[in-house]
Every structure is written in C-alpha cells, then in structure tokens.
C-alpha positions in Angstrom: 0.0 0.0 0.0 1.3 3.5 -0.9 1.8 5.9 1.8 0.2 9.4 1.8 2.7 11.3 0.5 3.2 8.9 -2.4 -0.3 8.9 -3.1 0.0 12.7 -2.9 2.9 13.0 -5.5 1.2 10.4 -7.7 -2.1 12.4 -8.1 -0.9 14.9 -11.3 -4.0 17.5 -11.0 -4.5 20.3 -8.7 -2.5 20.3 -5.5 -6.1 21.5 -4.5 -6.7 18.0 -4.3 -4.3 16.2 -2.5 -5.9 16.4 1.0 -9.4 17.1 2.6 -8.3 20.0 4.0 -7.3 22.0 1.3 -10.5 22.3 -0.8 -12.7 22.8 1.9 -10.8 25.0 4.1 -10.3 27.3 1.6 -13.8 27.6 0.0 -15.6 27.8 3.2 -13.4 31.0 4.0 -13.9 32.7 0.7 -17.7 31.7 1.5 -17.6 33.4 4.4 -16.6 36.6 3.3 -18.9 36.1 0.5 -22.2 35.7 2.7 -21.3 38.7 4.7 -20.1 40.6 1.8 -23.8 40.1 0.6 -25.7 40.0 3.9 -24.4 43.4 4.9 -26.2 45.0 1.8 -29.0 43.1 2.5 -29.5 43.9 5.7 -30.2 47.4 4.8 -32.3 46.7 1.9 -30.2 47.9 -1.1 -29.6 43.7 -2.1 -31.6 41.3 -3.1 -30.5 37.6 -3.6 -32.9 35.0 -5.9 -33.2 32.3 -2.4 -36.5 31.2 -1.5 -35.3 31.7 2.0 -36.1 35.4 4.1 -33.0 37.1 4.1 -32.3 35.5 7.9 -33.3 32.8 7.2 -30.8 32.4 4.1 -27.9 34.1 6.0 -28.4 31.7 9.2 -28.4 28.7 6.7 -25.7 29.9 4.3 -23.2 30.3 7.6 -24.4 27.0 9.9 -24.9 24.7 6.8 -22.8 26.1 4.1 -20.2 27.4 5.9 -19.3 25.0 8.4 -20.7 21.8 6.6 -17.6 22.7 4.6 -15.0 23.0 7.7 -16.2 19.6 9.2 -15.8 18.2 5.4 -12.1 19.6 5.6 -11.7 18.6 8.9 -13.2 14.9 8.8 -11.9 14.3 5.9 -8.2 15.1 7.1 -8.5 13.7 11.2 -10.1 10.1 9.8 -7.1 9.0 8.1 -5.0 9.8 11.7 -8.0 7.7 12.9 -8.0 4.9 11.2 -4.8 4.5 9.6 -6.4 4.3 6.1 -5.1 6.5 3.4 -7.1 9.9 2.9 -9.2 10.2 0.1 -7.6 12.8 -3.0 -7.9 13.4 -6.5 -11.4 13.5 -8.2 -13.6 12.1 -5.6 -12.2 14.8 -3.5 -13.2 17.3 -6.1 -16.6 15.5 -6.5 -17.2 16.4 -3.0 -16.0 20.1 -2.8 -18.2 20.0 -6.3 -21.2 18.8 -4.6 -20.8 21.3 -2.3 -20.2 24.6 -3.9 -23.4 23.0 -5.8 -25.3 23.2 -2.9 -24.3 27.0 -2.2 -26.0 27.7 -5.9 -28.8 25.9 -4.7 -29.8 27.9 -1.9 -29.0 30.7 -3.7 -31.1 30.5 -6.8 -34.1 28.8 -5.1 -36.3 31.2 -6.2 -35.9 29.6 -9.5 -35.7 25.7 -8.1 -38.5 23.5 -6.8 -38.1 23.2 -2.8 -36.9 19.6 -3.1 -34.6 19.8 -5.8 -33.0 22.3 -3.6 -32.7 20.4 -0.7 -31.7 17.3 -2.6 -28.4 19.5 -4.3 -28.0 20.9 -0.6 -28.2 17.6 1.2 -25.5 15.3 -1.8 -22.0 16.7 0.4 -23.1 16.0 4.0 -24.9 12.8 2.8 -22.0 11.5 0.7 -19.5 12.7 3.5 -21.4 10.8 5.8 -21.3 7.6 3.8 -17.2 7.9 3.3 -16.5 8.7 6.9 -19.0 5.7 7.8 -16.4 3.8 5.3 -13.5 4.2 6.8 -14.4 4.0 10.1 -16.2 0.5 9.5 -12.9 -0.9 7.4 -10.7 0.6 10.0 -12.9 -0.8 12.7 -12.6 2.6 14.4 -15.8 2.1 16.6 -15.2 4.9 19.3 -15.1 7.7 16.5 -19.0 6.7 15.5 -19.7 9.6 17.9 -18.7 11.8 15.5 -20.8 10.1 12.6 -23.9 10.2 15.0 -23.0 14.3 14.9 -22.8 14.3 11.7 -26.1 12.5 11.1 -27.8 14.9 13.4 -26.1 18.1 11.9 -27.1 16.4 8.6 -30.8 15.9 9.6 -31.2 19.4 11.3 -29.9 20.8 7.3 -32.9 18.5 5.8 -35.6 19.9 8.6 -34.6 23.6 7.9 -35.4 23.4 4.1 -38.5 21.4 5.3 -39.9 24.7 7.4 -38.6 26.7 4.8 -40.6 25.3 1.8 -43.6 25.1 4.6 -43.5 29.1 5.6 -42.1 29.0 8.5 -39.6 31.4 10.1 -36.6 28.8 9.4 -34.3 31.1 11.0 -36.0 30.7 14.2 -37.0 27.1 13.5 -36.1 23.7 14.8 -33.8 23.0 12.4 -31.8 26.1 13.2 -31.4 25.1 17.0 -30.8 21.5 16.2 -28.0 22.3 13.8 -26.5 24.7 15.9 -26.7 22.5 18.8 -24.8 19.6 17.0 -22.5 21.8 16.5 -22.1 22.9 19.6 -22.0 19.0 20.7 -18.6 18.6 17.9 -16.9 21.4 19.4 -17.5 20.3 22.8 -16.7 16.7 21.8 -13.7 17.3 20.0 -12.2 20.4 21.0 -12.6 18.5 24.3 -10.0 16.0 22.6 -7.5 18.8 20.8 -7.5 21.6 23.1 -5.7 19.6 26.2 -4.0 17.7 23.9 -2.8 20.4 21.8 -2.0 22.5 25.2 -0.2 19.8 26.8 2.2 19.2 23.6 3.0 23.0 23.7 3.7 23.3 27.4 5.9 19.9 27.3 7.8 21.7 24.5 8.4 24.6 26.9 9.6 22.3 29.7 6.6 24.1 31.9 5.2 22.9 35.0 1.8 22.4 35.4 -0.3 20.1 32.8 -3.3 20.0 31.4 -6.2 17.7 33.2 -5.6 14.6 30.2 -9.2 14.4 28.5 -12.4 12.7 28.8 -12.3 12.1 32.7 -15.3 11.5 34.3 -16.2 15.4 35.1 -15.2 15.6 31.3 -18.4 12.7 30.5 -20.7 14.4 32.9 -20.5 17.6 31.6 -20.6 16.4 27.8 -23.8 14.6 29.1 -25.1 17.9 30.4 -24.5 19.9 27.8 -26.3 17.1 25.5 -29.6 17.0 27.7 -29.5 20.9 27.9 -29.1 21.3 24.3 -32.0 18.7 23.4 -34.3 20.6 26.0 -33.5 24.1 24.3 -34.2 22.5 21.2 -37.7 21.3 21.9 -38.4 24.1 24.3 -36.5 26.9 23.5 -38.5 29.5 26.1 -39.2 27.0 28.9 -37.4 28.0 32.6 -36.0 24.2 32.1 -34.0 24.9 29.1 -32.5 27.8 30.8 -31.5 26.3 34.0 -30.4 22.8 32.2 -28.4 25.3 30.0 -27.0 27.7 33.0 -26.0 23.9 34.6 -23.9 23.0 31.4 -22.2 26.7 30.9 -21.3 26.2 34.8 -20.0 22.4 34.0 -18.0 23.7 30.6 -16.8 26.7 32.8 -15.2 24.2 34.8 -13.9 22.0 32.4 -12.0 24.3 30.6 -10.3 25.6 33.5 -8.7 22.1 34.0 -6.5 22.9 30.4 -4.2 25.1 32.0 -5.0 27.7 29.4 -3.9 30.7 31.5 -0.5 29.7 30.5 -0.9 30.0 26.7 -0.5 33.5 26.0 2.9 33.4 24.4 1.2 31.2 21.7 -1.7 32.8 20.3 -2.5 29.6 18.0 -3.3 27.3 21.7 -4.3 30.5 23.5 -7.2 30.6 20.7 -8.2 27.3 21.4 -9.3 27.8 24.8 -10.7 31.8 23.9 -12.7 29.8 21.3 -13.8 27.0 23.6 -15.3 29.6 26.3 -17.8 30.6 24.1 -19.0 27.8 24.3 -19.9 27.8 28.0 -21.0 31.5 27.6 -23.2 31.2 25.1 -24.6 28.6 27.1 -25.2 31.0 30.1 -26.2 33.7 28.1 -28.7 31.5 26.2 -30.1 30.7 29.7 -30.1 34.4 31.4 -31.8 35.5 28.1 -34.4 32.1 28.8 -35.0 32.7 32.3 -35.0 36.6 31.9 -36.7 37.9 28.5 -35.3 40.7 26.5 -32.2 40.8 28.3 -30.2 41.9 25.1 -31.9 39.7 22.5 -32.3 35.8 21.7 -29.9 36.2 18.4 -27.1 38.0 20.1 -27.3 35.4 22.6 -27.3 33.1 20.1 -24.1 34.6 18.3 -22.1 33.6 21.0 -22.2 30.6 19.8 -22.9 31.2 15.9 -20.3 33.8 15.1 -18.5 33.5 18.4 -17.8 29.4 19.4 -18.1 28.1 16.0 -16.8 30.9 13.8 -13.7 31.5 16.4 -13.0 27.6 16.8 -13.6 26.9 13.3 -10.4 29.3 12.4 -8.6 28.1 14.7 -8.6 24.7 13.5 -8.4 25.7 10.1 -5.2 27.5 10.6 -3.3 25.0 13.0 -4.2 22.2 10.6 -3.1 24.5 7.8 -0.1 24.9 9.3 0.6 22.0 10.5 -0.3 19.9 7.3 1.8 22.3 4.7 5.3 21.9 6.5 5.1 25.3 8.8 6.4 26.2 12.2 3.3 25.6 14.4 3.0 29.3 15.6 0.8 32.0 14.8 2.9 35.3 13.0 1.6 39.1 13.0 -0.8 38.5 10.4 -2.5 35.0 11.8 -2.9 37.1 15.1 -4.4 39.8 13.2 -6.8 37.4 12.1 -7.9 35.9 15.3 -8.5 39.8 16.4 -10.4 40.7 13.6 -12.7 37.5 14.2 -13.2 38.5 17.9 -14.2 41.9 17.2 -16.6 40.9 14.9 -18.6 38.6 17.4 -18.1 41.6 19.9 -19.6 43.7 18.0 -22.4 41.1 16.8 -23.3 40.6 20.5 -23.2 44.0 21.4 -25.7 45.0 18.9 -28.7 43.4 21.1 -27.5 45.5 24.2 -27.2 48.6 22.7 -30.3 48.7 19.9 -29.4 52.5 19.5 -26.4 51.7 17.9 -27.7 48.4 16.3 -26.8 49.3 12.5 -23.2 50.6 13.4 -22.1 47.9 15.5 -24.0 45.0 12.6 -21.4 47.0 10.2 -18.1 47.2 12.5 -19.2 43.1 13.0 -19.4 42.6 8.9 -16.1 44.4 8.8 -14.5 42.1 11.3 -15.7 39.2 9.8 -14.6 39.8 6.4 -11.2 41.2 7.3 -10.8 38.0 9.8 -12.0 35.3 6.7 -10.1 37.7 3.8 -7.1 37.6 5.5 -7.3 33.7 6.4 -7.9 33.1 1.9 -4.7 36.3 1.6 -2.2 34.0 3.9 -3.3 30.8 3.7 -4.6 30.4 0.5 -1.2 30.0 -1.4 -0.2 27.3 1.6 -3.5 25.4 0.3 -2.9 25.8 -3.4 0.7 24.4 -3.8 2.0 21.5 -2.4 4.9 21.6 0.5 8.7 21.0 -0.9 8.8 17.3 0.3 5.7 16.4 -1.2 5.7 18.0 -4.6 5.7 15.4 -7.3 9.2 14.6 -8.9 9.7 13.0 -12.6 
C-alpha cells in the first residue's frame, strides 16, 4: 500500500486535491466573506438575492450549513485518516465532494428559481455523501469509538434536511427547529472534539516549553458528565426553547463547561496565540450557554440572536479558524506558531462577534455595531484566503511530485 505522500505526489491535478483539508478550508473561507459581503447590503435593503429563504433565514443557513458543513468536510476528511490508519481520500472524488458542495451553495442561492426539493436534494449530496465515506472508513478501519462523531454528523445532517423542510412550509426557518438543532450539533462537535485537541494540543505545547503544570488529560469523568449535560440541555432548548427548564439545564452545562476548561491550564498559553485561541474559542461555548439561559430565564435581556451569536459567530466561527489554521499549518510543512498577520486574524474574528453581540444590548447603535461586525468578519475570513490560500494551493517542498 502506498503511503500518503506517495499517493499525494502520484495524483498529477490540482494540488487542490491532494488532502481534505485543502478544498474545503479554503472555500468555506472565501464563503464566508462572500455571505457577509452580501448579507451586509441586504441587511439594509439595497440587495436582493434569488433564495427562496427570508433574508435570515438564508444568511443563518448559508453560515451554519454552508459554511461549516464545509469545515467539518475539511476537517473529517483530514483527522479520519489519523484515525484509522487508512489512506485519505484525494484526486477527483475529493473534487466531487468540494463540487457537490459549492453546488449546494448555488442551490440555496437561486431557489427562487428551483423546486423546494430539488433544492434540498443538491444541498443535502455533500453531507450525505461525507457521511457515507467517513461511515467507510471508520467501519474498514474498525474505528468504533469515533461513531460519535458520525452520530454528529447524522444529526447536523438531519437538522440541514428539517430547515429546508420549514422553509418550503413558511415558516420562520431562521428561528425554527432545524436552526437550534444544527446549531446544537455543532455545539455538541466542538465540545466533543475540542474537548479531545485543546488539552492535547496544550499539553504538547507546554511539554515543548519544559513548563510545569499540565493539562487535566481528556475525557475524565467530570469531562463525560459535563458532555452529558451539555447534550440534555441542548436537546431541551431544542424542543423548548423558552421553557425555565431549558434555561436552567443550559445555566448547569455553561457552569460544568466553565469548569472544564479551567482544567486545560489555558492561562499559561498567551505566548502562543494559535493554543491560547483554542481555549478563547472554547469559552464561548460555555458562555453562550449561560447567556442563552439568562436570556431564557429573563426575556429581553439583550436579544435571543445576540445570545445566540455567541455561539454562531462566536464558538463556531472562532473555533472553526482556529482549527483551520493550526491544521493548515501544521499539514503544509510550517512552524506551528501563529505570526503578526495569523494574530491579526484571530483579532479581527473576535471583534466581529463583539460587536455582533453588542448590537442586542445597545439597539441604538444596532446598524453601526452590525457594520463594525461585517467588517470584522470579512477582514478575519479575507485575510485567512490572503495568507493561507497559497499554503492550500501548492504542495509543501517534500511532497511535490518529482519525474
């Protein structure tokens, strides 16, 4: 059997297609400058896009299912090969995903012009087809513990096929069932697996440094109890989205995730922005937990969808860049630490979800603070496609194709 790297100088076509990671990091950054590129006109009414979906309703779905169905593509399809030992998949059935895809993107885009279920058929192909590989390799590899993340998957897939359902049915998609259920799974895959990478990736880093102190190893039993927390509170909110329950179930699982996190020893990261932005990342989870809950338990607090951001724009759009650029890094031949302009990136991503969240306590300044967040976010996602996008395009010098 061939290894990776000889499978990787064998393939002649793109170097675009030489490793999950590659396609699919880089187009779900350029998307994400693209939706808010287009959502910020929209907001104020001087943009209209052919989508079937209310303007929400298509930027809430075009960021949690377009967007980050295309990071957990990269990232699946670049971790289940360290999983399993099985060589990842490249060449044209790589590019048959990505094309499936950016597909789907048109999709939702033009479904104006599209029958409901066509739409949600051309949506649904990537995360179905993903599903079916990863189920693959995991099965031949007899990886059984890493079905937890396929059950995720499933879920995240099903929430997807429910939001086009309300859609095409008139409902308010935006604030539907499948919005909470997709952003709860992937909630659930941070907390699962940045549960696995941050102490892990922490504890490599401060071995390096010959420092003190470690990180609490992963998946202890206060590590199980709060993941089981977290996953009752989540299914609650969910269901009941206004009900005191959901609040206090979610207030429990901030307070357990709280406490978790403070077992990884992040305090000591600062000198390395790319772990310190693990655990930054990682807290929003927990506090858009508590917020969710304050904003439950005590109405109009500063908004149900800047609470929600927290966790939108904040957990998942933070994490999701830091992954993308360690595993960038780390998969292209670079030194793993973050320069000037990666740093930059991670600022211009937190000021965005500042500013986001800020909006729904200060409604005065609403529109100014919505632009300062667009601006973030497409300064943090433009500068991710300006630095990294040529380490994702070409091939690193020991694994460029000879003869």
């Amino acid at each position: 059997m061939s290894s990776t790297a000889e499978q990787m100088r064998a393939w002649r076509g793109p170097a675009l297609l030489t490793f999950g990671f590659r396609p699919f990091f880089l187009g779900a950054a350029v998307w994400a400058v693209l939706i808010m590129a287009l959502w910020v006109p929209m907001l104020s009414g001087a943009l209209t896009v052919p989508t079937a979906f209310d303007p929400v309703s298509w930027h809430a779905h075009e960021f949690l299912f377009g967007y980050l169905s295309a990071v957990v593509a990269g990232f699946l399809l670049t971790a289940v090969p360290n999983w399993t030992g099985r060589l990842p998949i490249v060449g044209w059935p790589l590019g048959g995903l990505a094309a499936l895809w950016v597909a789907g993107r048109v999709a939702v885009g033009l479904s104006l012009l599209l029958p409901p279920l066509v739409v949600a058929v051309v949506d649904l192909a990537m995360p179905v087809a993903l599903g079916l590989m990863i189920a693959r390799e995991i099965v031949v590899g007899k990886n059984w513990r890493n079905l937890l993340v396929l059950g995720m998957l499933a879920v995240f897939t099903l929430a997807n096929a429910l939001f086009h359902w309300e859609a095409a049915t008139g409902s308010y998609a935006a604030q539907g069932y499948g919005l909470r259920l997709g952003l709860g799974a992937g909630v659930m895959m941070i907390a699962v697996i940045g549960g696995r990478i941050v102490p892990s990736f922490t504890r490599n880093w401060l071995v390096k440094r010959g420092d003190g102190q470690l990180p609490t190893p992963p998946m202890q039993k206060l590590d199980k109890g709060a993941l089981l927390l977290l996953l009752a509170a989540l299914l609650i909110w969910v269901a009941f989205p206004d009900h005191s329950v959901a609040g206090l179930a979610l207030l429990l699982a901030g307070i357990a995730h709280a406490v978790r996190l403070a077992r990884w020893a992040g305090h000591r990261t600062g000198p390395e922005p790319l772990v310190a932005v693990l655990h930054v990342a990682y807290a929003l989870v927990p506090l858009g937990a508590l917020a969710i809950a304050a904003e439950t338990l005590r109405p109009d607090l500063f908004g149900a969808a800047a609470a929600q951001h927290i966790w939108m724009a904040g957990a998942i759009g933070l994490m999701t860049m830091a992954v993308m650029t360690r595993a960038t890094l780390g998969h292209t031949g670079q030194p793993l630490t973050a320069g000037i302009g990666t740093i930059g990136i991670y600022v211009a991503v937190i000021v965005a979800v500042l500013a986001r969240v800020s909006a729904g306590v200060w409604p005065s300044e609403a529109d100014r603070l919505h632009l300062l967040a667009g601006l973030g976010w497409i300064t943090g996602f433009g500068a991710f496609v300006m630095i990294y996008g040529p380490l994702l395009l070409r091939l690193p010098p020991d694994k460029q194709r000879r003869g």
